[in-house]
C-alpha positions in Angstrom: -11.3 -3.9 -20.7 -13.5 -5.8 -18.7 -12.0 -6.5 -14.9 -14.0 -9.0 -13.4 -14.4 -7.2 -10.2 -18.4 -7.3 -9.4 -19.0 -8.0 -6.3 -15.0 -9.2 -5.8 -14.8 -8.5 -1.7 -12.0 -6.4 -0.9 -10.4 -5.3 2.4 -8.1 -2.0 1.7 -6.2 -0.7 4.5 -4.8 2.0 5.7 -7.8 3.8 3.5 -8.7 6.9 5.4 -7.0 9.2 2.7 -4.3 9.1 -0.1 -3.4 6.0 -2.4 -5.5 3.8 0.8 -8.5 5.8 -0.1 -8.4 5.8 -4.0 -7.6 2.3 -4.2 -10.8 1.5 -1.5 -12.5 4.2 -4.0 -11.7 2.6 -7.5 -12.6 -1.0 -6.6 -16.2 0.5 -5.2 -17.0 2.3 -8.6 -15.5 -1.2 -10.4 -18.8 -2.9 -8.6 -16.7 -4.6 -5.8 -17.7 -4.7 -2.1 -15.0 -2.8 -0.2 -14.9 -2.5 3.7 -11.8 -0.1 5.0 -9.4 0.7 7.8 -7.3 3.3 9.1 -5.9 4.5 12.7 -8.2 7.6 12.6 -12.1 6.8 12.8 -13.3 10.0 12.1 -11.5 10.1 9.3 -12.5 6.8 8.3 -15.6 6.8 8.8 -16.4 10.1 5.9 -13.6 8.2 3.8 -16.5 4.9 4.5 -19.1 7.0 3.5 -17.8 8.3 0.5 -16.4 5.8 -1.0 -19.5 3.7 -0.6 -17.7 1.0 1.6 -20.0 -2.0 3.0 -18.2 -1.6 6.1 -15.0 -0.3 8.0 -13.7 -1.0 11.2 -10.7 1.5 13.2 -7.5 0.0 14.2 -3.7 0.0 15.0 -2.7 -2.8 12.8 0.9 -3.0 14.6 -0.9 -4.9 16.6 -1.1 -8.9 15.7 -4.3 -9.2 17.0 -5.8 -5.8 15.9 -5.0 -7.4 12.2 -6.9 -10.6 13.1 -10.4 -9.0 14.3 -10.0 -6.8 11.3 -9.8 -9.4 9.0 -12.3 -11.8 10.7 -14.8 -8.7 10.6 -14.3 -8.0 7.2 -14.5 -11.4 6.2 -18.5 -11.1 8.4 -19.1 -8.7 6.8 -18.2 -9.2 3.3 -19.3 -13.2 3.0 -15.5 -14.1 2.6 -12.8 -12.3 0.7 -11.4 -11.6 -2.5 -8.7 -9.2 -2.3 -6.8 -7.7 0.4 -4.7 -4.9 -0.4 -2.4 -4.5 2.5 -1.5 -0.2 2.3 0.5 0.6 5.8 2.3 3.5 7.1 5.8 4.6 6.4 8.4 4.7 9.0 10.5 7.7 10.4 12.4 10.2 8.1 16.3 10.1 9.0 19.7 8.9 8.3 21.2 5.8 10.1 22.9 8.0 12.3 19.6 10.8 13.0 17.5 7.6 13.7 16.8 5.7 16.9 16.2 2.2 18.5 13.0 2.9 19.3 12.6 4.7 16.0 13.6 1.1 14.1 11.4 -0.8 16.6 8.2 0.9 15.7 9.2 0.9 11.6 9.1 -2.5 12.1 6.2 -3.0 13.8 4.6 -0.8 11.4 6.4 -1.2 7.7 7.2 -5.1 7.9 4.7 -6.7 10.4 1.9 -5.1 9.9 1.8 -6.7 6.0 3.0 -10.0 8.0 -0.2 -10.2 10.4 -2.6 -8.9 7.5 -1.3 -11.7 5.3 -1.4 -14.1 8.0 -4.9 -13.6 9.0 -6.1 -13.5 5.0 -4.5 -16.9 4.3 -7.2 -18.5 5.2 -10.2 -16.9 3.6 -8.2 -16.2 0.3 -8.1 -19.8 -0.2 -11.8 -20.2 -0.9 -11.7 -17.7 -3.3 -11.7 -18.4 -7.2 -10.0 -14.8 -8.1 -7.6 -14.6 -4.5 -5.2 -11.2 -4.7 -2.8 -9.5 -2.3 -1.5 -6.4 -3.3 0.9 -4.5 -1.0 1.8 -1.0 -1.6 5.0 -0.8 -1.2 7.1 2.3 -2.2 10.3 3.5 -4.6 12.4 2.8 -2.0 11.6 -1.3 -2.2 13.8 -0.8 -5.1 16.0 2.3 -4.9 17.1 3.8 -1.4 16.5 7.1 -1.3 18.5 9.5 1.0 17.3 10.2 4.7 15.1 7.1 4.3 17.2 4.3 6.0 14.3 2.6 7.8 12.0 2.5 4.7 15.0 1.0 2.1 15.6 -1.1 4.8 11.9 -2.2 5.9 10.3 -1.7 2.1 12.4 -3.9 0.8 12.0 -6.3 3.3 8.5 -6.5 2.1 9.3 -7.3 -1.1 11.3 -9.9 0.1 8.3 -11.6 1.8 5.8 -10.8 -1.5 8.3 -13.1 -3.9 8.3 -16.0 -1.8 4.6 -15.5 -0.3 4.0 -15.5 -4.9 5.7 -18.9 -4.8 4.6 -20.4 -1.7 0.9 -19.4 -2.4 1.0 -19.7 -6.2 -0.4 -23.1 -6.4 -3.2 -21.9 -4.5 -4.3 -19.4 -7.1 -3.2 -16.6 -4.7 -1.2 -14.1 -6.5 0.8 -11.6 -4.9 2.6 -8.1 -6.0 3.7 -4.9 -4.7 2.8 -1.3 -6.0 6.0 0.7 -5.5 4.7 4.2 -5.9 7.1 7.7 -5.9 6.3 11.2 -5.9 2.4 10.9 -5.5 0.9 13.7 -4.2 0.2 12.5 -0.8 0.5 13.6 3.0 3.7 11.5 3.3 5.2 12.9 0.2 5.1 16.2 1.3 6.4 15.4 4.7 9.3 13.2 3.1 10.1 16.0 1.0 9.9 18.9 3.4 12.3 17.0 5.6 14.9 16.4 2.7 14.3 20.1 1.8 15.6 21.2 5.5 18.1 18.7 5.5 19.5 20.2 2.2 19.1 23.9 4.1 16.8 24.7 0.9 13.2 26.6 0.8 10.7 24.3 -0.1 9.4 25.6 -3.0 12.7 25.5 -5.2 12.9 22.2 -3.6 10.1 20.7 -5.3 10.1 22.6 -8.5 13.9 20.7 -9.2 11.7 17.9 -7.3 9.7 17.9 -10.6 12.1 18.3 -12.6 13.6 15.2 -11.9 10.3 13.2 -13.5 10.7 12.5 -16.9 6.8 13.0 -17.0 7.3 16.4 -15.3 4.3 15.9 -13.3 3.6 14.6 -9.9 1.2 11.4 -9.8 -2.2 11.2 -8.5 -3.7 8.6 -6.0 -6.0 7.5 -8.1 -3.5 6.4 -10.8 -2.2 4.3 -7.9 -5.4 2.8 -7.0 -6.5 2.5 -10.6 -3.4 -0.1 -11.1 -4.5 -1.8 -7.9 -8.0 -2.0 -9.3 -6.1 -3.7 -12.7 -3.8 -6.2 -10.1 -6.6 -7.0 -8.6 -8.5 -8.1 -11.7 -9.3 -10.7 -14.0 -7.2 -9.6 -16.4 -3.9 -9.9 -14.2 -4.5 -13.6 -13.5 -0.6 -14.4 -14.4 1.2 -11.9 -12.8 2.3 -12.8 -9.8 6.2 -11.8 -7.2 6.3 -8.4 -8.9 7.2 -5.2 -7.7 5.6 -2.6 -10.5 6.9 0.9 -10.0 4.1 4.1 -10.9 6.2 7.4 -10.7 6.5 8.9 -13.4 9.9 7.0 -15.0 12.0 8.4 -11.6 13.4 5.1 -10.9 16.9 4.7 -13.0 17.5 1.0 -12.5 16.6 -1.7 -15.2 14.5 -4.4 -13.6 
C-alpha cells in the first residue's frame, strides 16, 4: 500500500521511548520529516538521532506556552506541518479514594491539557496543509475503565471527548482527527501499571502477568511499533475518510462492541 507520507512533516511527542518513539521511528523510514519531544533531553536527543529526526526540541508540555514554542519550532524547522501526533503521559496509578487533589491537578495538566495546548497551537499550521492529521494516543481506558486507574478513565476519556467534536469542528477543513487506544503494549508504563495492580492484588508479579497474558485472546503482548505502524497508516493517504474514531490495538482485550 502506498501511504503518501514523503516528505509529510510530522511533530510526534512525547517520543523519547515506547509507542512516542516507534511512531517518530515509523513515519522517518515512511520518508516523512519528523522532529520530536520529550521531558528528558538526553534521552531525546539518542531517540533524535536514531530515529533520523530533522529536529527535536526538550520540554514540559503541561505547560501552555512550552506547547506553543514547541510547535512554532517545529513548524521552523520543518517548513510547516503535516501531522501532529499528540502522545502524552499517563496520570497517577490509584483508586478514587488512594488518589489526591494534587494527584488530579497534575493528571489534568498532563492527560487532558497537554493534547488541548498541542492542538491549539497546531490549528493554525494544519490548515495550510493538503494531507492535515492529529492523531492522539490515547489508551484502553478511553473506552473501558480499568481498576486502580480512576484519573486515566476519567482524563482518557475526556480526550476522546475533545477528538469527536475537534473531527466535526475541523472536518471541513480537511483536518482529520482520531485516537489510538492502545492496551497491554510492552512499555515502561505498562509495567509500572501492572506492578501496581499486582501489589494491590497482594500477588507476585510474575503469576500476575502470565494470567495478565492470558487474558489476550492473542496471547501475546503488543509491540510499540505495531502502535506506531497504525499511526504511520492514520496518518496516511490512504485514511483520508476516517475521521472522530477511537481505534483500539491490544490484542482483542477490550469486551465492549463499539
Amino acid at each position: 500500500m502506498e501511504l503518501g507520507l514523503e516528505g509529510r512533516r510530522a511533530l510526534v511527542t512525547g517520543s523519547s521511548r515506547g509507542i512516542g518513539r516507534a511512531a517518530a521511528g515509523a513515519l522517518a523510514a515512511a520518508g516523512g520529516q519528523v522532529f520530536v519531544s520529550a521531558r528528558d533531553n538526553a534521552e531525546l536527543t539518542a531517540a533524535a538521532r536514531d530515529v533520523g529526526a530533522t529536529g527535536y526540541l526538550a520540554g514540559d508540555l503541561d505547560e501552555e506556552a512550552t506547547a506553543t514554542r514547541l510547535v512554532a519550532t517545529a513548524v521552523r524547522e520543518l517548513g510547516g506541518l503535516d501531522i501532529l501526533i499528540a502522545n502524552t503521559g499517563g496520570p497517577a496509578i490509584g483508586s478514587f479514594d488512594s488518589v489526591t487533589v494534587a494527584d488530579w491537578e497534575a493528571g489534568w495538566h498532563r492527560t487532558l491539557m497537554s493534547v488541548v495546548h498541542l492542538i491549539r497551537a497546531s490549528v493554525a499550521p494544519l490548515r495550510l496543509s493538503s494531507q492535515p492529521r492529529i492523531i492522539i494516543v490515547t489508551s484502553i481506558t478511553a473506552r473501558q475503565p480499568m481498576e486502580a486507574m480512576v484519573l486515566s478513565n476519567s482524563y482518557r476519556a475526556a480526550v476522546a471527548g475533545l477528538s469527536k467534536s475537534l473531527a466535526a469542528e475541523l472536518g471541513p477543513a480537511g483536518i482529520t482527527v482520531n485516537n489510538v487506544a492502545p492496551s497491554l503494549i510492552v512499555t515502561d508504563r505498562m509495567e509500572a501499571v501492572h506492578r501496581a495492580r499486582a501489589a494491590r492484588a497482594g500477588s507476585d508479579y510474575a503469576p500476575y502477568r502470565e494470567r495478565l497474558l492470558s487474558s489476550v485472546p492473542l496471547r501475546r503482548f503488543g509491540q510499540p511499533d505495531e502502535v506506531g505502524q497504525l499511526c504511520c497508516f492514520l496518518a496516511s493517504a490512504a485514511a483520508g475518510f476516517i475521521t472522530g474514531q477511537s481505534i483500539g490495538i491490544d490484542g482483542g482485550v477490550q469486551a465492549g462492541v463499539h
